[in-house]
Backbone and ligand atoms as CSV (ligand in chain L), in Angstrom:
chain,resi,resn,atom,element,x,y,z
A,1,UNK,N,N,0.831,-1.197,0.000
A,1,UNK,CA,C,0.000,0.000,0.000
A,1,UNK,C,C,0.870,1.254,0.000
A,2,UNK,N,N,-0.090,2.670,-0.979
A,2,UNK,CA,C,0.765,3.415,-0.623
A,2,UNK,C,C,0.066,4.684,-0.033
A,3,UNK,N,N,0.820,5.791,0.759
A,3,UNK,CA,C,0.337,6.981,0.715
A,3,UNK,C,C,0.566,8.347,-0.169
A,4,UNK,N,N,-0.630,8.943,-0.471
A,4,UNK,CA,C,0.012,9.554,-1.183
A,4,UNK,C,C,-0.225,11.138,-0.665
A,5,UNK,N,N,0.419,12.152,-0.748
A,5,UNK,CA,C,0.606,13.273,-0.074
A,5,UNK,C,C,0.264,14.467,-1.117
A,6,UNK,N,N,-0.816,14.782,-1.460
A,6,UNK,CA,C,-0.893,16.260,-2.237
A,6,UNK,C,C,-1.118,17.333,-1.711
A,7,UNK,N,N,-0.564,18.388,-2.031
A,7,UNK,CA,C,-0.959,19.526,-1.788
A,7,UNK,C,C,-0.891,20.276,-2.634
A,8,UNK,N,N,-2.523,20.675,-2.721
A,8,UNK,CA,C,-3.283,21.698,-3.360
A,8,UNK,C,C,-3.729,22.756,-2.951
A,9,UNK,N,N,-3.569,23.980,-4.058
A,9,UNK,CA,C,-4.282,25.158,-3.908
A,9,UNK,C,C,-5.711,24.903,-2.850
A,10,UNK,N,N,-5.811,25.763,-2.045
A,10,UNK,CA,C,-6.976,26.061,-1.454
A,10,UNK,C,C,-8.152,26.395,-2.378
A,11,UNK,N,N,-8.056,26.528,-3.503
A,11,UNK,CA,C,-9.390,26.569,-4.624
A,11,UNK,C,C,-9.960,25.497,-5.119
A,12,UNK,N,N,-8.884,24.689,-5.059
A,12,UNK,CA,C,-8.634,23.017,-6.093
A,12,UNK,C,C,-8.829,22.227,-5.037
A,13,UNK,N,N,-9.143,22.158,-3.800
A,13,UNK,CA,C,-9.366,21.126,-2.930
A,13,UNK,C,C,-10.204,20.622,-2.557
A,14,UNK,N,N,-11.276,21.205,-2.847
A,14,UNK,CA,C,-12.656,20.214,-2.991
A,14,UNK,C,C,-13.262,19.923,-4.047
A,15,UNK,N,N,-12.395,20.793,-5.709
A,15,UNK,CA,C,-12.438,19.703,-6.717
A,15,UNK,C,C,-12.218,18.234,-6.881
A,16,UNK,N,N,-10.499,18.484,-6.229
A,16,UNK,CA,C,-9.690,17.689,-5.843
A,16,UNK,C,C,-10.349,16.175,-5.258
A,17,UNK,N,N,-10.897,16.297,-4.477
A,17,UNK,CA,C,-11.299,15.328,-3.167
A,17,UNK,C,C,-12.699,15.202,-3.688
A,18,UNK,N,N,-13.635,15.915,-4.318
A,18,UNK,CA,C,-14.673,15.066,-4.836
A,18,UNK,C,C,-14.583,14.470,-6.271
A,19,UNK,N,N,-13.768,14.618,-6.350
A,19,UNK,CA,C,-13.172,13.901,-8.236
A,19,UNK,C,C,-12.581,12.256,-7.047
A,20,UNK,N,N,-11.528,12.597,-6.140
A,20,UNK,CA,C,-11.367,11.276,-5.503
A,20,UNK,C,C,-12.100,10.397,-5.279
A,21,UNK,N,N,-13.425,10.916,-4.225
A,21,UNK,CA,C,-14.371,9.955,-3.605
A,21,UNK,C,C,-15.064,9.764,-4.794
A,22,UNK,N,N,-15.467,10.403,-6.023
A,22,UNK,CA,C,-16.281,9.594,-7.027
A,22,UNK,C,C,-15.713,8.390,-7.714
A,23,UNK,N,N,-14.401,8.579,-7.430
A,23,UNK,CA,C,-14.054,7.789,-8.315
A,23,UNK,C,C,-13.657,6.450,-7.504
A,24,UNK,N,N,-13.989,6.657,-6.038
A,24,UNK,CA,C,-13.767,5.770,-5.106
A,24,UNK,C,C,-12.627,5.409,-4.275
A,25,UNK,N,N,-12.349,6.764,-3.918
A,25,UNK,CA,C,-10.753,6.587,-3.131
A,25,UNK,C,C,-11.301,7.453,-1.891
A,26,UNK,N,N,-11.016,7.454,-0.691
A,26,UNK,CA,C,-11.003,7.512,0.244
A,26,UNK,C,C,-9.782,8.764,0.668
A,27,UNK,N,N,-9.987,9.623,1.045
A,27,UNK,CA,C,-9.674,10.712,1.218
A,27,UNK,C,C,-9.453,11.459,2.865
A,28,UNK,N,N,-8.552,11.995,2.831
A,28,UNK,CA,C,-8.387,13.121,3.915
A,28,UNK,C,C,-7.767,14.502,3.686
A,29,UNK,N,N,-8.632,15.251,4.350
A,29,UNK,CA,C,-8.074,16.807,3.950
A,29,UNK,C,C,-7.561,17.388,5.118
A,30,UNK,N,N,-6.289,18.059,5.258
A,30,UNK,CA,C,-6.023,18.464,6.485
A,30,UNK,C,C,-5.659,20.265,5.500
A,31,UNK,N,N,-6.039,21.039,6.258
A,31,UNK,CA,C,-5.196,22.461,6.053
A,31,UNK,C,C,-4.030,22.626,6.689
A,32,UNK,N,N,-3.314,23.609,5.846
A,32,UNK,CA,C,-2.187,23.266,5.887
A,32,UNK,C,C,-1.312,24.805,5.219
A,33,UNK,N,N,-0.195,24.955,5.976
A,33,UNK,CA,C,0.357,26.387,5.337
A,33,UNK,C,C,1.173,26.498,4.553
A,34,UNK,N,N,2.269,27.033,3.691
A,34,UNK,CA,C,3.059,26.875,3.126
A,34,UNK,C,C,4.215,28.049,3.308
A,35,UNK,N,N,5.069,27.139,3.764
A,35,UNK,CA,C,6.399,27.649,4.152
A,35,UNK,C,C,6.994,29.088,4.017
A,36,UNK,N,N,6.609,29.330,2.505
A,36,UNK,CA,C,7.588,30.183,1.395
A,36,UNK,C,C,6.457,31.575,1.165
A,37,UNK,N,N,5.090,31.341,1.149
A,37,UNK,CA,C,4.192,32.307,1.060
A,37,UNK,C,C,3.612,32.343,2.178
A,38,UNK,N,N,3.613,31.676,3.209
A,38,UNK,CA,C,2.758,31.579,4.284
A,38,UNK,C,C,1.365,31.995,4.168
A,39,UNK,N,N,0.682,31.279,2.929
A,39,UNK,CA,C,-0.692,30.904,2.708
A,39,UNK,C,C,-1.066,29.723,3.010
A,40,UNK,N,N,-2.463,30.015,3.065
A,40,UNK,CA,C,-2.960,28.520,3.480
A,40,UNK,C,C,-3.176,27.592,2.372
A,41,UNK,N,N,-2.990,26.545,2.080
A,41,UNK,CA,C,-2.963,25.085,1.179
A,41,UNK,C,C,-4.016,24.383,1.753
A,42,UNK,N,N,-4.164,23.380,0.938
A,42,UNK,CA,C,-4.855,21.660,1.241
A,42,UNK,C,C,-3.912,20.717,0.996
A,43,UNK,N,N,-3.995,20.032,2.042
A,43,UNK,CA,C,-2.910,18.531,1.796
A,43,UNK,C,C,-3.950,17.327,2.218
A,44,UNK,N,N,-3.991,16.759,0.932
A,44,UNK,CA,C,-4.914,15.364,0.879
A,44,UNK,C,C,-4.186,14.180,1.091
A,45,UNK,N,N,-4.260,13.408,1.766
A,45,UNK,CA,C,-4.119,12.000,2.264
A,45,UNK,C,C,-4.962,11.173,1.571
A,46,UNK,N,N,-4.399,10.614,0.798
A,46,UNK,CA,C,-4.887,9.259,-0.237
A,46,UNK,C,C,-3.842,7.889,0.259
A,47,UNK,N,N,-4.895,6.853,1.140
A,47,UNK,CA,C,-4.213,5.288,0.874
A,47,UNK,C,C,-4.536,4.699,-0.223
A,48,UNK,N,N,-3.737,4.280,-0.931
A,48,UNK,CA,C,-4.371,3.667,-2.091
A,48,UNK,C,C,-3.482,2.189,-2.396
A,49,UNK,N,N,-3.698,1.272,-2.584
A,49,UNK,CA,C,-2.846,0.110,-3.210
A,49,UNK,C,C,-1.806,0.458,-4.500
A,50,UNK,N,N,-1.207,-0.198,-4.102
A,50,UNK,CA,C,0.428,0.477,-5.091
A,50,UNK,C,C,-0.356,0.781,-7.421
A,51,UNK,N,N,-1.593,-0.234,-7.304
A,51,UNK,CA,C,-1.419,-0.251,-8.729
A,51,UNK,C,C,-2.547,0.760,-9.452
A,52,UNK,N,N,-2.562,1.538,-8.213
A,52,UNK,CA,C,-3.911,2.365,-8.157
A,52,UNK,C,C,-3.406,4.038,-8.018
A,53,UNK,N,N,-1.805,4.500,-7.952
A,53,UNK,CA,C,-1.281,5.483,-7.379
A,53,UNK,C,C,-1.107,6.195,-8.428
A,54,UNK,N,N,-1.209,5.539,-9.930
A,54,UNK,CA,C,-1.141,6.452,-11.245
A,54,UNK,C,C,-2.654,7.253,-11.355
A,55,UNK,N,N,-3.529,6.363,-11.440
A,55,UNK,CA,C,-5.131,6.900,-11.303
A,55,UNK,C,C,-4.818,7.788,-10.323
A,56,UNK,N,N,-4.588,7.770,-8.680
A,56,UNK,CA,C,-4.941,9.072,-8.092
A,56,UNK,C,C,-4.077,10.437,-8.415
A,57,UNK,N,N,-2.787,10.039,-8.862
A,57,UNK,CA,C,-1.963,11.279,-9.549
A,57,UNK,C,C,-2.669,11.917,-10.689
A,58,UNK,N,N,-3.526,10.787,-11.855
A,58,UNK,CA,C,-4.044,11.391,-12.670
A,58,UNK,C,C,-5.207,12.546,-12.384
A,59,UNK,N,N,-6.220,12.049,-11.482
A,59,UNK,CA,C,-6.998,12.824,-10.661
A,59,UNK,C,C,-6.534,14.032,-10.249
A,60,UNK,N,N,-5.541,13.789,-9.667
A,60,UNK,CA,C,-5.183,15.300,-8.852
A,60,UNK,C,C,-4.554,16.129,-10.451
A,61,UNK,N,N,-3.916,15.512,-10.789
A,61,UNK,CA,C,-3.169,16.530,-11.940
A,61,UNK,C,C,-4.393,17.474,-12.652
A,62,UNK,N,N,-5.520,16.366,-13.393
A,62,UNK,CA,C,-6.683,16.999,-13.827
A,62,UNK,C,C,-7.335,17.898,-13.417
A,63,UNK,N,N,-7.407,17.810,-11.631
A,63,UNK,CA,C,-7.955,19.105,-10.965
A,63,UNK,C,C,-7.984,20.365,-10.448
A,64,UNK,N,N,-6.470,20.292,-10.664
A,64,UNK,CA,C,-5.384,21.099,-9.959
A,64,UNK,C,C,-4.639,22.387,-11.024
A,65,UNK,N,N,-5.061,23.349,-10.898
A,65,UNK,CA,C,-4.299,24.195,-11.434
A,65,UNK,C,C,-3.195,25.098,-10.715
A,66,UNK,N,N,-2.495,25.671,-12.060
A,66,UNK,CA,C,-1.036,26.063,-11.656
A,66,UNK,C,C,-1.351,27.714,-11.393
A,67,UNK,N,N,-0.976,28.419,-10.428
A,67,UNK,CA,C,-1.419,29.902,-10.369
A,67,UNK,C,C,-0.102,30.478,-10.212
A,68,UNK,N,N,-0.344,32.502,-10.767
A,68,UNK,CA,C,0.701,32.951,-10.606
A,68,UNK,C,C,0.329,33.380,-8.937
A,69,UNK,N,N,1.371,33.741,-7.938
A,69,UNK,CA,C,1.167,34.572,-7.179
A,69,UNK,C,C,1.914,35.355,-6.825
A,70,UNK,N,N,1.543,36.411,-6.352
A,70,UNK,CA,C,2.844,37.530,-5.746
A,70,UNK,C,C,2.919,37.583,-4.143
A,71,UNK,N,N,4.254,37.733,-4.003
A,71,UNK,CA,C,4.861,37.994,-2.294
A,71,UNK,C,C,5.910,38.856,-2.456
A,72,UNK,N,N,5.826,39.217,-1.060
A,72,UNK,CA,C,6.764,40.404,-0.541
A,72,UNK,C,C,8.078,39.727,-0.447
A,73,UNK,N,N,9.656,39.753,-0.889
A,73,UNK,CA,C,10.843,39.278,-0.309
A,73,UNK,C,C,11.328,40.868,-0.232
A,74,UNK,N,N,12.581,40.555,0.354
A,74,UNK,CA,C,13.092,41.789,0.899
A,74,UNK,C,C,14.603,41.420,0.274
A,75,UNK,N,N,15.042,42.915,0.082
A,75,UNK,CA,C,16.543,43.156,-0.243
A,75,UNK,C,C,17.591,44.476,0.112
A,76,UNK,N,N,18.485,44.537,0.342
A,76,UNK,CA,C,19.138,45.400,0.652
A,76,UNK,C,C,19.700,46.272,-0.552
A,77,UNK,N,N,19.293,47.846,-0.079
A,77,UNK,CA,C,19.351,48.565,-2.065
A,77,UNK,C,C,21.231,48.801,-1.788
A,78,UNK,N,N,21.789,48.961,-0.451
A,78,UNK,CA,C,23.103,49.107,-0.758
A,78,UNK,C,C,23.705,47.409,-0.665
A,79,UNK,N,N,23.273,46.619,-0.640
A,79,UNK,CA,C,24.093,45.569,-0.550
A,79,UNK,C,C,24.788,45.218,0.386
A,80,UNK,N,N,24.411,45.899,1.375
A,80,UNK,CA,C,25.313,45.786,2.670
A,80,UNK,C,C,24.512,44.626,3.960
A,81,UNK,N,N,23.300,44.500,3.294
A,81,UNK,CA,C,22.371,44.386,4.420
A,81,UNK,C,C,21.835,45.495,5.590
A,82,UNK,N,N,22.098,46.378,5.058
A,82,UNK,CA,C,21.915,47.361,6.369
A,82,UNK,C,C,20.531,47.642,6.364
A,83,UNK,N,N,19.741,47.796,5.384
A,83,UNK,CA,C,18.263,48.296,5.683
A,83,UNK,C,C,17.578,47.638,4.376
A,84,UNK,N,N,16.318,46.899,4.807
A,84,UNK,CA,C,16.035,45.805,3.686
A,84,UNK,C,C,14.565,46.267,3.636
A,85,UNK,N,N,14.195,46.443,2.214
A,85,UNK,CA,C,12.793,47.198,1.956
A,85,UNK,C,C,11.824,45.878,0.668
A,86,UNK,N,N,10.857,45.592,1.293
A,86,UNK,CA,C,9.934,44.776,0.314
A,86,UNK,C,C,9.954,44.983,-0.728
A,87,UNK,N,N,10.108,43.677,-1.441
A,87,UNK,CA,C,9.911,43.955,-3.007
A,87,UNK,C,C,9.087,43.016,-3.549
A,88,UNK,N,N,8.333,43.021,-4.445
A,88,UNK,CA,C,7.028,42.240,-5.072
A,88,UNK,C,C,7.792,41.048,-5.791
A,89,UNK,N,N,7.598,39.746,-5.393
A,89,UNK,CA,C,8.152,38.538,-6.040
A,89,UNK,C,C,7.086,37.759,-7.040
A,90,UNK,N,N,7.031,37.547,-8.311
A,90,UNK,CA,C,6.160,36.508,-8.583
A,90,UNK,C,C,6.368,35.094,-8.847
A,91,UNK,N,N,5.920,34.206,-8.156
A,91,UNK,CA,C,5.585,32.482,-8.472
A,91,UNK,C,C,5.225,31.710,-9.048
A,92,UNK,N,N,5.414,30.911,-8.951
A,92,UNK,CA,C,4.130,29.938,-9.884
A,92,UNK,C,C,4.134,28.862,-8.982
A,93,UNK,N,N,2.857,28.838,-8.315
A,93,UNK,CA,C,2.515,27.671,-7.220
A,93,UNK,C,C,1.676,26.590,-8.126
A,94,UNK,N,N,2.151,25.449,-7.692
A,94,UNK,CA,C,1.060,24.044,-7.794
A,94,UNK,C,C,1.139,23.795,-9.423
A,95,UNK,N,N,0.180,23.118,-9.812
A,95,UNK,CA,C,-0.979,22.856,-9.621
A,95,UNK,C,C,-0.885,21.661,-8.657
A,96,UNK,N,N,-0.058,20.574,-8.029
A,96,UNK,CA,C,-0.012,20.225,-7.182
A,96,UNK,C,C,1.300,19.353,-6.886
A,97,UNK,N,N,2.009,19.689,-5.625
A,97,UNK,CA,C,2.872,18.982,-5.276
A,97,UNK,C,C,2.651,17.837,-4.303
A,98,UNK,N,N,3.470,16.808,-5.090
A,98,UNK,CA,C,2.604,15.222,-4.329
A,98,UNK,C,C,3.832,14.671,-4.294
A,99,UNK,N,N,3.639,13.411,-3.197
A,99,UNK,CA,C,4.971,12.810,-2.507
A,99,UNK,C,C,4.026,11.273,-1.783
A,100,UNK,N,N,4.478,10.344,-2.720
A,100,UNK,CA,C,4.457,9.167,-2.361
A,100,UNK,C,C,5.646,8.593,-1.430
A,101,UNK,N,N,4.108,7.789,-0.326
A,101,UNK,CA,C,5.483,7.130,0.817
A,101,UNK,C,C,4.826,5.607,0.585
A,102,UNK,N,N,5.650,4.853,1.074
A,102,UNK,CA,C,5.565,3.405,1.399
A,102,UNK,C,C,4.760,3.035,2.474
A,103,UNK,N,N,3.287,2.352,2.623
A,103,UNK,CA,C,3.363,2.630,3.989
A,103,UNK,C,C,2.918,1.080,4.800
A,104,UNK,N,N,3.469,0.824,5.899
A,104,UNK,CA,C,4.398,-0.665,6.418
A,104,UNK,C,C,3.243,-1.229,6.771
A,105,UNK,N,N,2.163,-0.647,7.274
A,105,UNK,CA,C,0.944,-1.428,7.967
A,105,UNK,C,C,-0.031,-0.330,7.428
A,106,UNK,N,N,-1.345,-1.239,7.533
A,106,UNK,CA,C,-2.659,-0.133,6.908
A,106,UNK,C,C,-3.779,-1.051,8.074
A,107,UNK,N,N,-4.498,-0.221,9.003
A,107,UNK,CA,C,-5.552,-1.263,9.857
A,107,UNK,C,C,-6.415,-0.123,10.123
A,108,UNK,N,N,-7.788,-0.711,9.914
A,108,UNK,CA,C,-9.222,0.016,10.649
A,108,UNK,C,C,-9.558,-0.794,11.844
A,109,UNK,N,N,-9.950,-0.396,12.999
A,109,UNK,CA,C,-9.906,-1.542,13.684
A,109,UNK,C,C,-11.751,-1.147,14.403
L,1,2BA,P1,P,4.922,27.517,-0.385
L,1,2BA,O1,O,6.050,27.040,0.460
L,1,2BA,O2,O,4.128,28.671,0.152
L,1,2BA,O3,O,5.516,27.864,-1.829
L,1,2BA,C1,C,4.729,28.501,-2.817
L,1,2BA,C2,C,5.500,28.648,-4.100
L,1,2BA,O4,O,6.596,29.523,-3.880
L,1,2BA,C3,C,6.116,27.337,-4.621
L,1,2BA,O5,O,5.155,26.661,-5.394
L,1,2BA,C4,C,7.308,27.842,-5.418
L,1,2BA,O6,O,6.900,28.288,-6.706
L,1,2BA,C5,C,7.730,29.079,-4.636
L,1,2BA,N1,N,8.798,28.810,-3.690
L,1,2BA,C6,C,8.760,28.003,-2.612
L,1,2BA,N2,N,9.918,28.024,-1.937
L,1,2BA,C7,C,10.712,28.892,-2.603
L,1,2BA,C8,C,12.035,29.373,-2.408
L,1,2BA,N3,N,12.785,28.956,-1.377
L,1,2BA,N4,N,12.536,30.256,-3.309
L,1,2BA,C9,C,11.791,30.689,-4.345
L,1,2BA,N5,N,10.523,30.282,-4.585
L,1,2BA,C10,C,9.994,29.397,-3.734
L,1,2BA,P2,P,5.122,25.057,-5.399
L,1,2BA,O7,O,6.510,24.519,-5.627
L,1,2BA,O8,O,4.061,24.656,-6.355
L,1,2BA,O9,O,4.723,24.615,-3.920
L,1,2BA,C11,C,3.397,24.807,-3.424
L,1,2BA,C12,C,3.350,24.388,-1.962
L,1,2BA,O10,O,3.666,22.990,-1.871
L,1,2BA,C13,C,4.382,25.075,-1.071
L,1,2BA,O11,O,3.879,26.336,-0.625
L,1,2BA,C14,C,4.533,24.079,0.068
L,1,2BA,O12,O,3.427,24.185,0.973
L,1,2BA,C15,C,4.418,22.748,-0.673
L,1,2BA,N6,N,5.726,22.207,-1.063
L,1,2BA,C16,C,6.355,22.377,-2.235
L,1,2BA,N7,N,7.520,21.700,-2.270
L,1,2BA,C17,C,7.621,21.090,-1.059
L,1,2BA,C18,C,8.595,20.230,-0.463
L,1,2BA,N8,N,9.739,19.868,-1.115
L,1,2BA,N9,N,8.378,19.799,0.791
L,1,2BA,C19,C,7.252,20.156,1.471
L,1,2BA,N10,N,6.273,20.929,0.961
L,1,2BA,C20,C,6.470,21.404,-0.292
């Protein structure tokens, strides 16, 4: 069995997760922040059997779009570091980053 770890845009996450359960996968949504923008995300928890992990990647890929966004980083205009003033960064988040694990035992009890 495996797990599989997505995280999606906060727009795409209940596309996301009802494209799953229709299609009969079993789902968990936890919120969740992200490091680098310190926005809020969705990270879905999919168990799925190893021959079944292309279908749920396909799912998520289909649902999931890629967005631009902008954030504040900061830089120093003399280079010294001495006084560091915001500057507008743009991104390109998602459409979803996913991370398959192995996982050793699976029990409902
Ligand atoms: P954030 O950490 O908020 O990152 C949002 C977007 O900012 C990233 O999009 C990427 O385009 C950019 N970014 C992130 N770290 C950066 C950095 N150090 N320098 C420059 N740009 C940076 P995605 O790569 O699509 O990631 C979307 C979200 O997925 C991330 O939100 C984070 O919550 C998660 N994520 C991505 N890679 C991860 C990883 N290796 N481990 C854990 N979570 C990850």
């Amino acid at each position: 069995m495996k797990l599989v770890f997505a995280i999606v845009n906060d727009d795409d996450g209940y596309k996301v997760m009802t494209s799953l359960n229709e299609n009969g996968f079993s789902v968990t949504k936890l919120c969740s922040t992200g490091g680098f923008l310190r926005a809020g995300n969705t990270t879905l928890l999919v168990g799925v059997d190893e021959d079944k992990v292309d279908d749920v990647i396909a799912i998520i890929k289909k649902r999931s779009k890629s967005r631009k966004q902008i954030t504040n980083s900061a830089i120093s205009p003399n280079g010294m570091g001495a006084a560091f003033m915001p500057y507008p960064v743009e991104v390109i988040v998602g459409g979803a980053t996913i991370f398959v694990l192995d996982v050793e035992r699976f029990e409902k009890v």
